[in-house]
N, C-alpha and C positions, 0 to 999 in steps of 0.2 A: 856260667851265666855272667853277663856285665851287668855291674852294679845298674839297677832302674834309676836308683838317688841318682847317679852321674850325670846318666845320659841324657833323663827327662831336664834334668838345671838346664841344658846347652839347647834343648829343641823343643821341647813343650811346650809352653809358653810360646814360641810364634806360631807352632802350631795350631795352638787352641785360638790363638787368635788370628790367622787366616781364617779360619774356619768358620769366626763368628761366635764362636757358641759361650755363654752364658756360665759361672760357674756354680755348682752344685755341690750337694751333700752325696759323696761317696756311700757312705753307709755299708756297713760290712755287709758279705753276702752270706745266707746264710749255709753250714757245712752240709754238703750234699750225702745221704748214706749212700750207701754201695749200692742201692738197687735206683739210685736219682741222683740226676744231673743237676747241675743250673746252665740256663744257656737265657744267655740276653741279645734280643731280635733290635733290629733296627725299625723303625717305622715305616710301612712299604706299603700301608693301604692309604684313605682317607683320614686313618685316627689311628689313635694306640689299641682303640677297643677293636677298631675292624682289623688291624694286622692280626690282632692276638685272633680271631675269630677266624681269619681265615687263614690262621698259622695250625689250629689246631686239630683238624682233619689230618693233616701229615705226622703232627706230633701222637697223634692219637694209635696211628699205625705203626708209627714207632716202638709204641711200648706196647702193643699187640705182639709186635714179632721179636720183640728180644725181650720186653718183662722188665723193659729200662721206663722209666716214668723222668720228665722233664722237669722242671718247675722252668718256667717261662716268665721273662720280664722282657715288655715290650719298651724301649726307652727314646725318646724322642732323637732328632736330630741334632736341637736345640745342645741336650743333654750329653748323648751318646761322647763324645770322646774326652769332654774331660770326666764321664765317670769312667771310663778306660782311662785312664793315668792314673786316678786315684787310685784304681785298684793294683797297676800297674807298682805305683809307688808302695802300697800298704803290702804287694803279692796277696790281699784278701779280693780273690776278682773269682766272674764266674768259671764253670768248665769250660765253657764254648761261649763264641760271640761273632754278631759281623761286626766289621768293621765297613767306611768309605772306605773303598779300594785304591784313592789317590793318600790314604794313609801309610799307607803299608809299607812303605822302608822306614819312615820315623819311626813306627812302633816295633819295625825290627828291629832297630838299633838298641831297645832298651833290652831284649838279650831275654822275654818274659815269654814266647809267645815256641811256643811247637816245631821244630823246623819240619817241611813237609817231605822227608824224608823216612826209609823205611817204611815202618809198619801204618805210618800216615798214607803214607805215599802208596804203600800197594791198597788199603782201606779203600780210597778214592777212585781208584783203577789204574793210576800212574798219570802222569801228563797228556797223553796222546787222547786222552780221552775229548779232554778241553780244547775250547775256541784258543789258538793260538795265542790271538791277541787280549784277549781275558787271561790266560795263564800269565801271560809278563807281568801283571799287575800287583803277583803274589811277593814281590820282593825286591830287592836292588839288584842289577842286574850281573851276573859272576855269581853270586851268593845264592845258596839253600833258600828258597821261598819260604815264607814264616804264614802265609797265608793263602785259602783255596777260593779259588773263583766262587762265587755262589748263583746271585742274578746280573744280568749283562742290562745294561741300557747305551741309547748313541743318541747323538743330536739328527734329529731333522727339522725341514722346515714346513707348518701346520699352515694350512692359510683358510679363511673364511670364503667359502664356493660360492656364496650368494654375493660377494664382493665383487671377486671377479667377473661374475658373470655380467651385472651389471656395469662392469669398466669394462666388458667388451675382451676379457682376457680367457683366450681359451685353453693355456695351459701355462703349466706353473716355470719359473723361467731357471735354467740352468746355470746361467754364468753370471759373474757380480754384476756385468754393466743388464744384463738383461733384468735381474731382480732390482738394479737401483731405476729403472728407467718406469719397470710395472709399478713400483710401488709409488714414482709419482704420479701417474697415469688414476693411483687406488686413493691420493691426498686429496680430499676433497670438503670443499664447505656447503655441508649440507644443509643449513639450520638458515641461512643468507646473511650472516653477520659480517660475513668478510672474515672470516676464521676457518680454516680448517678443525675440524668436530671428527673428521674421520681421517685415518692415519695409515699408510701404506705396511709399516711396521711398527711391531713393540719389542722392548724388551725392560728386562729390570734393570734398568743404569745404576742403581744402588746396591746392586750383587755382588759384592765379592769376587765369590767365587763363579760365578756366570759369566764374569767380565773378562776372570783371568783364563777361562777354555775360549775364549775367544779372541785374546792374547796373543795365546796356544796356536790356533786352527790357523787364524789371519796371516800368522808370521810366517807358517810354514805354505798357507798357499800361496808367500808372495818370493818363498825362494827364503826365509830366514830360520831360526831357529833361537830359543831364548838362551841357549847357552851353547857354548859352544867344544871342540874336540875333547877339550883339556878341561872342561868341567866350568868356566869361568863366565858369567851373564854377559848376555849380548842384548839386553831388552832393548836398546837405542841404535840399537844396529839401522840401515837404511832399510832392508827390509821385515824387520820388525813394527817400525815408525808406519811406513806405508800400512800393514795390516793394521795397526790399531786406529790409522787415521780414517780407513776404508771407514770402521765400525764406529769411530764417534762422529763421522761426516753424514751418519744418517739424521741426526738430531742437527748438527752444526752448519753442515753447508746443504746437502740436498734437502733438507726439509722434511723429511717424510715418517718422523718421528715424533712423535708427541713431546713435549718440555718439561711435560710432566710424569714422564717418565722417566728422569734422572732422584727421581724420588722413589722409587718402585725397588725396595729388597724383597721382595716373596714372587717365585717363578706363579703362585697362584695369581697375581695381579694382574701381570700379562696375558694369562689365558682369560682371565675375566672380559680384556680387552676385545680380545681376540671374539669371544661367544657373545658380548653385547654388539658387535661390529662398530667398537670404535676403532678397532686397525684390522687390516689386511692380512697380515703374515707375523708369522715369530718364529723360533729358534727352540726345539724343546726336546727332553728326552722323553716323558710320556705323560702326555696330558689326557690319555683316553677314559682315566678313571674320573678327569675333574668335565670330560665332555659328555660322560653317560649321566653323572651325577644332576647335572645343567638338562639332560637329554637333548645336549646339541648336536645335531645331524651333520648341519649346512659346514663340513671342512673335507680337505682334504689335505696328503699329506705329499711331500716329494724330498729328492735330497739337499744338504745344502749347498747352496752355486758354488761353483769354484770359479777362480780367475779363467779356466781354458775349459770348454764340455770336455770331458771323457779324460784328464789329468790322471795322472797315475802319481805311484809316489806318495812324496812328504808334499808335492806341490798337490796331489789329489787326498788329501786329507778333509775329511768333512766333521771330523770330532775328534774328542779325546777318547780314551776308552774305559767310558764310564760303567760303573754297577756296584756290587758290594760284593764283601768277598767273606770268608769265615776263618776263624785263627780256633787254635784249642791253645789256652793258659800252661802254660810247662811246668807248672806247679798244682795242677788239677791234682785231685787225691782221688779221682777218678776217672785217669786215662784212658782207660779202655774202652770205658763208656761212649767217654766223647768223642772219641775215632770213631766210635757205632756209629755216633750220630750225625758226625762229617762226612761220612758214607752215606748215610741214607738220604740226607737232606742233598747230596750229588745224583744222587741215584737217576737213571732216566726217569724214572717213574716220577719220582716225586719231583727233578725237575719240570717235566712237564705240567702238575699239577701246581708246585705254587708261582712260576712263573707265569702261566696263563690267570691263575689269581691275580697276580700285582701288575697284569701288564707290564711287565718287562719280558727278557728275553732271556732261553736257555743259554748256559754258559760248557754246557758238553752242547756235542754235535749230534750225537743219537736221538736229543729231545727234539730239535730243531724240525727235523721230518712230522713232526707232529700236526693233524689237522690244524688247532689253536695257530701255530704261528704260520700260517700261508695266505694271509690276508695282505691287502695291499702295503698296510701301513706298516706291518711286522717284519715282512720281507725287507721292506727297506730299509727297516732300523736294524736287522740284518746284514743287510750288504756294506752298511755303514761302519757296523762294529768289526765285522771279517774283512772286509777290505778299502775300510776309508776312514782309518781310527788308527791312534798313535798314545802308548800311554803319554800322561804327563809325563814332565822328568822325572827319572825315579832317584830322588837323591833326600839324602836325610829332610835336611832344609826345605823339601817342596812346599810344606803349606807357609814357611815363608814367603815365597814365590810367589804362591796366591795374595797374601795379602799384599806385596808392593806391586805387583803388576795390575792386581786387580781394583786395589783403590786408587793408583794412578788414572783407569779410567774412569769410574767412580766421581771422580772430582772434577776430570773431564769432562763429561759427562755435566753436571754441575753446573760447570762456565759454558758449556755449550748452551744450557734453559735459560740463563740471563742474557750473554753477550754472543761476543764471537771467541773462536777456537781456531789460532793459526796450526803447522807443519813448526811453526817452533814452539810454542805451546805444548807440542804432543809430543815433540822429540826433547825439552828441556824435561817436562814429567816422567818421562822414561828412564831421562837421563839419571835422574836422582833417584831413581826406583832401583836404577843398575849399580848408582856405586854405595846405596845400603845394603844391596844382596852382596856385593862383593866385598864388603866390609865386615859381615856378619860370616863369612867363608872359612 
């Protein structure tokens, strides 16, 4: 195994802060006996208490059929990966864990985590089981995956039905210039102040990480990519600049963006927007827990535009290939267990049960036929993950990446709610976003 001390000094630290997340008391975990696991869940419901609650029907049959019992800590977002490091660092971490699956080569690097090979690997059923593009996610690419798919999410775009309807829009628009055109057609001052009150689009301009999948997605529909053959950032590339300038010209030049939402870190904010109808459209990967909880009806869902209808490719990319994944600790004192339990939690069965819980999406193709996912909105965040989704980069440094791409627009973002935002404004921010990644290389 490579030293954790080593590795975590050179990439932890920008990892945890692309990430955002806050730091915390590790706290030892406690030693599992031989008939109990520890496994620590991500938070995938509304709360920590509704995961754990509707984690534990599946946990429950777990230890029905093997006699294995869980001990469960459900740990925020917020929290989740620097208490993965500590534990990382301490090697006192649980059996099992998800991880964010845009994780997964950093925390391979530290040399802690399972490779998914052998007895992992036939456990699970092998590779072929899995969404193609969900299995990439498990590792750097050449290298033994250290991680197994779990739940899949994709971007689409949700729009407000009662919006359109009343701007006269009968169906949700395809390509960039058609969604930039509807969503001014959706800007509107309804109060008579000489203000627009209603907004064609939202999003959270203070997101990090939301900023930088869209980075991501812009570059490569405009023909770029953030890095390039040889591994080296291209974030300032011409068409890199283009895609991020498409996405701050919603706020900067076409208007059709609230100001106030260069203020906005939590993707809940935007949906807020979105179900009070103060905007038309967003960008989300599953807002149907925060539209049942609201009992908002009035949306509907479609894909996100691309520059050309029907684009195929890196140019037909409509997301990254978001979800969470699951690692077993390679110092577990209860391997076998937790391979039961990386199984089972794979399983069809159970994927089709706790993915239709959390609203996201099977990450095997067996559960996918399931009644639960043939609804309009699942289909599509379907078609989006299997055929219009690219992981991130997968390279040690990506949540680097995240944080200089992402708070370049960020800030952009920023100067767009006060002033104006040139093509050299956007290309100089890049510029210096590209030669700190290339610096830190």
């Amino acid at each position: 195994m490579k030293n954790p001390l080593k590795v975590l000094s050179a990439v932890a630290a920008t990892a945890a802060l692309a990430l955002g997340l806050s730091a915390c008391g590790g706290g030892s975990t406690p030693q599992a006996s031989s008939d109990t696991i520890t496994y620590w869940a991500s938070d995938q419901g509304n709360s920590l208490d509704d995961t754990a609650a509707k984690l534990k029907p599946t946990l429950d049959r777990f230890t029905e059929k093997t006699g294995v019992k869980v001990q469960l800590e459900v740990i925020s977002w917020t929290d989740l990966y620097n208490r993965i490091l500590t534990a990382v660092t301490s090697g006192d971490g649980p059996d099992v864990l998800n991880i964010g699956n845009t994780w997964a080569v950093t925390l391979q690097e530290t040399g802690a985590f399972e490779p998914v090979e052998g007895e992992l690997l036939e456990a699970v059923g092998g590779k072929d089981r899995f969404l193609k593009t969900s299995w990439s996610t498990g590792g750097a690419e050449g290298k033994t995956p250290t991680s197994v798919p779990l739940y899949g999410l994709a971007y689409n775009m949700y729009y407000n039905t009662k919006l359109f309807k009343e701007a006269g829009i009968e169906k949700a628009p395809t390509t960039w210039d058609e969604f930039v055109a509807d969503a001014k057609k959706l800007t509107k001052d309804t109060n008579g102040d000489g203000k627009p009150d209603q907004w064609g689009f939202t999003a959270a301009g203070a997101s990090v990480s939301a900023n930088s999948h869209q980075a991501f997605v812009r570059g490569l529909q405009n023909g770029g990519t953030l890095f390039d053959g040889d591994g080296k950032p291209t974030f300032d590339s011409d068409p890199q600049v283009e895609g991020v300038k498409q996405f701050v010209d919603l706020m900067a030049t076409d208007k059709v963006m609230s100001p106030s939402d260069a203020e906005l870190s939590q993707g809940s904010q935007k949906v807020d927007n979105l179900i009070n109808g103060k905007a038309a459209m967003m960008f989300d990967q599953s807002p149907l827990k925060n539209f049942a909880a609201r009992d908002f009806k009035d949306w509907g869902v479609a894909p996100i535009p691309m520059m050309t209808a029907g684009a195929t490719g890196e140019r037909g990319t409509q997301s990254h290939v978001a979800g969470i994944n699951l690692s077993v600790f390679k110092n577990s004192g209860n391997k076998a267990n937790a391979i039961k339990l990386a199984a089972f939690l794979t399983s069809d069965e159970e994927q089709i049960a706790l993915n239709k819980a959390y609203s996201s999406l099977p990450v095997v193709t067996a559960a996918s036929s399931d009644a639960a996912f043939q609804t309009e909105e699942v289909k599509a965040k379907n078609d989006a993950l299997a055929n219009h989704s690219l992981p991130m980069p997968l390279i040690a440094k990506e949540g680097q990446m995240e944080t200089l791409t992402g708070t370049a627009i960020k800030n952009l973002f920023a100067k767009a709610a006060t002033g104006t935002v040139s093509e050299d404004d956007i290309r100089a921010a890049l510029k210096d976003a590209n030669n700190q990644m290339a610096a830190a290389q």
